[in-house]
C-alpha positions in Angstrom: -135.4 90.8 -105.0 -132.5 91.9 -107.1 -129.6 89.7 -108.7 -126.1 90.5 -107.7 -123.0 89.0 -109.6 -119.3 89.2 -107.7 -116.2 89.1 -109.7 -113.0 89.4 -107.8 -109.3 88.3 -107.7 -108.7 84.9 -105.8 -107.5 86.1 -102.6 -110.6 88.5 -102.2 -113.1 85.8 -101.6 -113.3 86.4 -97.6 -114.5 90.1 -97.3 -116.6 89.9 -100.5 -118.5 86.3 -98.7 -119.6 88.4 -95.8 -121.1 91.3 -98.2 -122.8 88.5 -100.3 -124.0 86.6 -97.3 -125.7 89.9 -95.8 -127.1 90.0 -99.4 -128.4 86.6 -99.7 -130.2 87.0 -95.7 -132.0 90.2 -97.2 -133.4 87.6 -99.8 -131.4 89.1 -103.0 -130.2 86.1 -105.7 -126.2 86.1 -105.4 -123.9 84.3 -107.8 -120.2 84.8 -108.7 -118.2 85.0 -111.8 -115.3 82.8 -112.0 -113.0 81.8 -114.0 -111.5 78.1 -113.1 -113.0 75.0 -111.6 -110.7 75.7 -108.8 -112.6 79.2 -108.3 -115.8 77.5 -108.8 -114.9 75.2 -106.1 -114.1 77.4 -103.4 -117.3 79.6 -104.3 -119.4 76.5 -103.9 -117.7 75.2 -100.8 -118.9 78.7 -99.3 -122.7 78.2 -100.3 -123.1 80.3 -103.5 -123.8 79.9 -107.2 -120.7 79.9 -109.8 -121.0 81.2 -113.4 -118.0 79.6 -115.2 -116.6 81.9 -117.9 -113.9 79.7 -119.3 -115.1 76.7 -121.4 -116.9 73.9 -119.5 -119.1 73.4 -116.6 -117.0 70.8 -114.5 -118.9 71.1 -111.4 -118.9 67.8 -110.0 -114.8 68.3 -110.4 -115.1 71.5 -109.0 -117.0 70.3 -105.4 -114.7 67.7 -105.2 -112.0 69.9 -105.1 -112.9 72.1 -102.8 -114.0 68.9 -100.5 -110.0 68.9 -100.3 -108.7 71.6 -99.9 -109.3 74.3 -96.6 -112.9 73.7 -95.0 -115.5 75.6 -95.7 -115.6 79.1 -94.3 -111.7 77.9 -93.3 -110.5 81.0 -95.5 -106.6 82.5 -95.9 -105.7 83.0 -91.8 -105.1 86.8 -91.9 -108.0 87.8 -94.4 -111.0 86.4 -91.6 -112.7 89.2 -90.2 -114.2 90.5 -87.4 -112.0 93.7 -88.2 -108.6 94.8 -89.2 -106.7 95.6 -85.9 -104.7 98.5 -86.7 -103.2 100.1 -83.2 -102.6 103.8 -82.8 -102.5 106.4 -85.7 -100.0 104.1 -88.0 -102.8 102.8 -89.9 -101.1 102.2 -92.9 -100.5 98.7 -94.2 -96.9 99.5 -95.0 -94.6 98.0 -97.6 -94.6 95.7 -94.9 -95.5 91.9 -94.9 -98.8 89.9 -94.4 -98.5 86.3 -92.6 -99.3 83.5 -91.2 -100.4 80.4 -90.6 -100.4 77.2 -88.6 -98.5 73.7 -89.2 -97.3 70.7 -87.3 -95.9 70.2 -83.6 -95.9 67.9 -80.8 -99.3 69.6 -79.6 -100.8 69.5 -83.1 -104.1 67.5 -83.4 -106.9 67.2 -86.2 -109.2 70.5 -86.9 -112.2 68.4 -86.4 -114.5 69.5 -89.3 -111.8 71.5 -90.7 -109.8 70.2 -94.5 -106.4 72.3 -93.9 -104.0 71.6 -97.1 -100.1 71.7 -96.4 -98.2 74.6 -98.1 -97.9 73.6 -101.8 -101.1 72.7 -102.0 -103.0 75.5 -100.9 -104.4 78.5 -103.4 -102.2 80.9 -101.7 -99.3 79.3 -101.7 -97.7 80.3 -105.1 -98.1 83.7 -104.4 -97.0 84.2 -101.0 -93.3 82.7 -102.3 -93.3 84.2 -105.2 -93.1 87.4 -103.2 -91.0 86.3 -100.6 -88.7 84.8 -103.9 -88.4 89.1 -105.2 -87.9 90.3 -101.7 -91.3 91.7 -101.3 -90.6 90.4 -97.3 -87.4 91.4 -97.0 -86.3 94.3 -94.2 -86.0 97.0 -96.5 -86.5 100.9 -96.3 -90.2 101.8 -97.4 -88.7 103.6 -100.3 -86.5 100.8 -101.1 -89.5 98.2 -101.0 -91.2 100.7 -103.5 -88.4 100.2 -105.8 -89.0 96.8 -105.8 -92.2 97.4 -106.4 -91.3 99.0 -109.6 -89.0 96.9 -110.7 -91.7 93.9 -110.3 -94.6 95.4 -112.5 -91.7 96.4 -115.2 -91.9 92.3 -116.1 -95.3 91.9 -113.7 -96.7 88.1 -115.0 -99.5 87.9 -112.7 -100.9 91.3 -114.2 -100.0 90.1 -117.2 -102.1 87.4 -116.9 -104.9 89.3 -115.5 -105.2 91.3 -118.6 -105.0 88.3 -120.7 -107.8 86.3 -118.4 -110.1 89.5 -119.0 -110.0 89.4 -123.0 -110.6 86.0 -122.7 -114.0 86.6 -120.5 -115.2 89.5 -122.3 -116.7 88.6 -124.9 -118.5 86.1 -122.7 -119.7 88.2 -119.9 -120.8 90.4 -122.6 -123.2 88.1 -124.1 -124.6 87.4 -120.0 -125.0 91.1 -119.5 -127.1 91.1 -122.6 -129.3 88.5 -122.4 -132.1 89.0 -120.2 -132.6 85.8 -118.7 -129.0 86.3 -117.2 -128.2 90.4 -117.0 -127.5 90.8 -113.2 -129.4 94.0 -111.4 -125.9 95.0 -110.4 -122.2 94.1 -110.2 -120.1 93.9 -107.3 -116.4 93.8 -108.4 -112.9 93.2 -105.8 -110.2 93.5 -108.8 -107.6 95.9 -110.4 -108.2 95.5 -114.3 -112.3 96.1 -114.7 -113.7 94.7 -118.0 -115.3 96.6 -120.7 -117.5 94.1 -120.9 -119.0 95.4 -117.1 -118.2 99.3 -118.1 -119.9 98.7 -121.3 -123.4 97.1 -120.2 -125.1 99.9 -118.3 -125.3 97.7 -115.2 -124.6 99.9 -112.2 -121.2 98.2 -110.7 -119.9 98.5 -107.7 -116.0 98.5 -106.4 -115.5 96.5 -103.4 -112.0 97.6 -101.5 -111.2 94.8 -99.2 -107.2 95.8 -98.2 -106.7 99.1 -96.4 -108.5 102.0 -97.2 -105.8 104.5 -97.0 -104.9 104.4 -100.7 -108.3 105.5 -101.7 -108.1 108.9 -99.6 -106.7 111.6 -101.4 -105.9 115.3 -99.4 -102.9 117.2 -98.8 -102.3 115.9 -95.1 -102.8 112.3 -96.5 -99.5 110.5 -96.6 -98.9 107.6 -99.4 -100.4 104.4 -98.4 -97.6 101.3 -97.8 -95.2 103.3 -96.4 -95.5 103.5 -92.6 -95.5 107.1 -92.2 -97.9 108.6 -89.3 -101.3 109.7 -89.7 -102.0 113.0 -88.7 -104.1 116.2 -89.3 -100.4 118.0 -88.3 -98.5 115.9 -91.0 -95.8 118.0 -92.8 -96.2 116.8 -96.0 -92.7 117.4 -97.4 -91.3 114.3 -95.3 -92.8 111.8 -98.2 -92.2 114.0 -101.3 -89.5 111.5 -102.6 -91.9 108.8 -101.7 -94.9 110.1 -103.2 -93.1 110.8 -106.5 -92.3 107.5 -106.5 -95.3 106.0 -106.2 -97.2 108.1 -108.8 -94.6 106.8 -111.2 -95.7 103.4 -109.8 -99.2 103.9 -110.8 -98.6 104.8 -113.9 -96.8 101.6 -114.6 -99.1 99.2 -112.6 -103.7 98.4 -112.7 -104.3 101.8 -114.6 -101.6 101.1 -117.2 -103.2 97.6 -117.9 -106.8 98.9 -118.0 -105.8 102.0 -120.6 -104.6 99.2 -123.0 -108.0 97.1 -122.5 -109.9 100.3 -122.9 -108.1 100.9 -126.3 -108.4 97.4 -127.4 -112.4 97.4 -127.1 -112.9 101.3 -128.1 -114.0 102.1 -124.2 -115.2 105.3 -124.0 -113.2 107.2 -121.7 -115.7 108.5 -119.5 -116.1 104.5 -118.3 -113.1 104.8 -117.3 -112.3 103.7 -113.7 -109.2 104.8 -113.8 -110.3 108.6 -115.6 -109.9 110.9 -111.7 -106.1 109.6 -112.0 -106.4 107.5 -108.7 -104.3 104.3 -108.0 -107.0 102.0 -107.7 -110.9 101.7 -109.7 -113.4 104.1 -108.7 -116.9 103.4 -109.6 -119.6 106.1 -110.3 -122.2 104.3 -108.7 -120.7 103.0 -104.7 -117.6 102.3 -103.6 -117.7 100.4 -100.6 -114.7 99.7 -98.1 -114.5 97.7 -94.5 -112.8 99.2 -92.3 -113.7 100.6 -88.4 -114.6 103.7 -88.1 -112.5 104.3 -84.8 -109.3 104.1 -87.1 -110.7 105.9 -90.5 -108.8 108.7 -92.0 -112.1 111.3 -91.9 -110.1 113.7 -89.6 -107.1 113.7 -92.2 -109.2 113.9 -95.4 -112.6 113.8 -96.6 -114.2 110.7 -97.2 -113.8 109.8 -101.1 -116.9 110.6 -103.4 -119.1 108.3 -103.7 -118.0 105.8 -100.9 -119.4 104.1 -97.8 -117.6 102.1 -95.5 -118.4 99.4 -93.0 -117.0 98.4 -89.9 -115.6 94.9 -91.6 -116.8 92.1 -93.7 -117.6 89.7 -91.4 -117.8 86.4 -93.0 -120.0 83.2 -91.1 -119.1 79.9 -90.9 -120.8 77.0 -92.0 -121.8 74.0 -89.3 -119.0 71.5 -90.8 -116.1 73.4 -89.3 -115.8 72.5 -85.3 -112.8 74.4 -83.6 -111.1 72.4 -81.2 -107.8 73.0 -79.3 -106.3 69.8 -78.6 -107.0 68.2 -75.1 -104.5 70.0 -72.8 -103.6 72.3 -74.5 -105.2 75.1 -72.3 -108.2 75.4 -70.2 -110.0 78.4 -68.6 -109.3 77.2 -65.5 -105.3 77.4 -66.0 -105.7 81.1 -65.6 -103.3 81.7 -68.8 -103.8 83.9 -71.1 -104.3 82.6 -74.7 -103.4 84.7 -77.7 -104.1 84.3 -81.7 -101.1 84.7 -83.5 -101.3 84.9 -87.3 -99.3 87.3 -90.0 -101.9 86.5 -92.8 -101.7 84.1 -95.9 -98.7 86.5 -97.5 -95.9 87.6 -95.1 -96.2 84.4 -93.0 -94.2 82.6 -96.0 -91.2 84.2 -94.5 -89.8 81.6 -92.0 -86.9 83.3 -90.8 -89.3 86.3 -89.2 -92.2 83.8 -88.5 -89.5 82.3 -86.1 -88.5 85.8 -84.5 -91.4 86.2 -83.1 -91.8 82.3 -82.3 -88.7 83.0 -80.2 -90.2 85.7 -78.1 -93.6 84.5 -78.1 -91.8 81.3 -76.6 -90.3 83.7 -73.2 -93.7 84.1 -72.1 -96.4 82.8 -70.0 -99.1 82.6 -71.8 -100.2 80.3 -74.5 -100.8 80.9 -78.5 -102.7 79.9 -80.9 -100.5 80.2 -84.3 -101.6 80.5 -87.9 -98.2 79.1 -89.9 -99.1 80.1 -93.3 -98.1 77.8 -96.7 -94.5 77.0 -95.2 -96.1 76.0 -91.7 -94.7 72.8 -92.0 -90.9 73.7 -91.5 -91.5 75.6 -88.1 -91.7 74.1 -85.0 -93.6 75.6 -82.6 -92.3 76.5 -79.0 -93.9 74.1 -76.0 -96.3 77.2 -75.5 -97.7 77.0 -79.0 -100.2 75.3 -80.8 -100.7 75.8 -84.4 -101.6 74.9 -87.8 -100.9 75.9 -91.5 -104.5 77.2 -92.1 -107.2 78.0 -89.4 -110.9 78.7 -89.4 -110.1 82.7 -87.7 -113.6 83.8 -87.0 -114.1 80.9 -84.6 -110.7 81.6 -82.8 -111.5 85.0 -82.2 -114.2 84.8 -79.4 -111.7 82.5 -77.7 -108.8 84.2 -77.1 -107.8 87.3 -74.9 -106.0 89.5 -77.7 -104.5 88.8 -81.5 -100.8 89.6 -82.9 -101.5 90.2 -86.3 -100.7 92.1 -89.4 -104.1 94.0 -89.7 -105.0 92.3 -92.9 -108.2 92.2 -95.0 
């Protein structure tokens, strides 16, 4: 048996559950590093062990929390997996948006089993309208939502933040690493600023990817990720120069510009560095691990990057407190409708005047759908051929319904 310890960003929880739950089946000892009782409590909620690194143990606190908030397994709408559903050869997440989630209507009944919190409330909340707040959902040019981009990690608070978080835990997790009775066999990590602490110990880590692959690809016929642009071994590579240029810039400025400081603050050598290869993202020596299916990888466009595996998707269980329900007629199997899943994710789903576009059209058709609202669910209304709420448990909706509108997502 080995010992495993996550440490991710919040909304990363989903994909890096359904590595850690493959993990703890194969009999290994799983635990998480957080770094809040509210992190603690949706770790807990899930079934695993939480390491507090800020000061105090507050777990009692911490489970009742998470007792109110989304139920367990319920996770962020878009980020459940059972894949990413990417159609054709645009597989690139885009500097497009991420959506939604359920709310209230006149078909709306109870989740049985299932805690789902109303917008302000929720974890994700805060961040989905702060970027709907900059324009990060606004119908922009890729290039211009790359500006924005720019312009947001110029004065970026939440990196900011980041960076402060990880002096804070250093010195902590240092002291963990060290002592026997708590050093972890390896590391698993789903987050941009990596802490010296972790390149410092000598524990292999590992870089969990849980977004779209396409920015860790790097080859001449690769376009840049987030901007739309086709996917193709006969890609003429001079169509995203101005792009491209752009978004080196970017990374300069954004995770690798953070991490340089943190190296120089705790005298990292800069061989640890995960940033040294000049990529946008970490890149571990030891595995770099990605979900994604293979149908829709990028191996014909460029080779696989070094060190890296993928899997088909990080498919996260459910625990036996959640019990899906539609409400009582609603729609049967008998009906002979088709019922389709509807959901935008937890981020792009904020963004009420396109959740009700597509409400509009969904609403012209015979068929019935299933819609994840997101955290402003509770100021749509929902056509008489939709049923929805803010948050739903995904994985259990999937087997039900014929096909899924969706973003792609984690």
């Amino acid at each position: 048996m080995s010992t495993f310890f996550f440490l991710i960003n919040s909304g990363h929880l989903n994909a890096c559950q359904g590595l850690a739950e493959v993990l703890a089946e194969r009999g290994h000892e799983v635990a998480f590093l957080v770094t809040s009782p509210e992190k603690a409590a949706a770790i807990e909620k899930v079934g695993f062990k939480a390491i507090r690194l800020d000061s105090g143990d507050d777990g009692g606190e911490a489970s009742k929390k998470a007792g109110e908030g989304h139920g367990s397994h319920g996770g962020h709408g878009g980020h459940g997996h059972g894949g990413h559903g990417h159609g054709g050869h645009d597989h690139s997440h885009g500097g497009h948006s991420h959506g939604g989630h359920g709310g209230h209507n006149h078909h709306q009944e109870k989740v049985k089993g299932h805690h789902h919190q109303h917008g302000g409330d929720h974890p994700v909340s805060e961040q989905a309208n702060a970027n709907l707040a900059r324009g990060a959902f606004a119908r922009k040019t890729p290039l211009e939502q790359l500006q924005l981009q720019m312009d947001h990690f110029s004065t970026n608070a939440h990196l900011t933040g980041n960076f402060q978080t990880t002096i804070e835990k250093t010195e902590k997790m240092a002291a963990l690493f060290a002592d026997p009775g708590t050093r972890p066999d390896v590391l698993i990590l789903d987050t941009f600023i990596i802490s010296p602490a972790v390149l410092q110990s000598g524990i292999p880590w590992c870089y969990l990817f849980s977004a779209n692959p396409m920015g860790l690809y790097k080859g001449e016929r690769m376009p840049p990720f987030g901007a739309g642009f086709p996917v193709s071994k006969d890609n003429d590579p001079s169509s995203w120069t101005e792009y491209k240029a752009l978004q080196t810039a970017l990374g300069k400025k954004a995770y690798a510009t953070f991490q340089a400081k943190l190296n120089e603050l705790f005298n990292l050598d800069p061989n640890l560095d995960p940033y040294k290869s000049g990529n946008f993202f970490p890149h571990s020596p030891y595995l770099n691990i990605f979900g994604y299916p293979e149908e829709l990888s990028y191996n014909d466009v460029a080779p696989m990057p070094d060190r890296t595996i993928s899997v088909d998707a990080f498919d996260r269980k459910l625990s036996g407190e959640v019990d899906f329900k539609l409400p009582e007629g609603f729609w049967s199997k008998e009906s002979g409708e088709k019922l389709l899943f509807f959901s935008l994710g937890s981020q792009a789903s904020a963004n009420l005047e396109l959740m009700r576009r597509v409400l509009k059209v969904l609403a012209k058709h015979r068929a019935k759908y299933i819609v994840s609202k997101g955290p402003n669910g509770d100021q749509l209304e929902l056509p008489a051929n939709c049923w929805g709420a803010n948050y739903l448990p995904q994985p259990l909706i999937l087997p039900m319904v014929d096909a899924v509108i969706t973003h792609g997502g984690k």
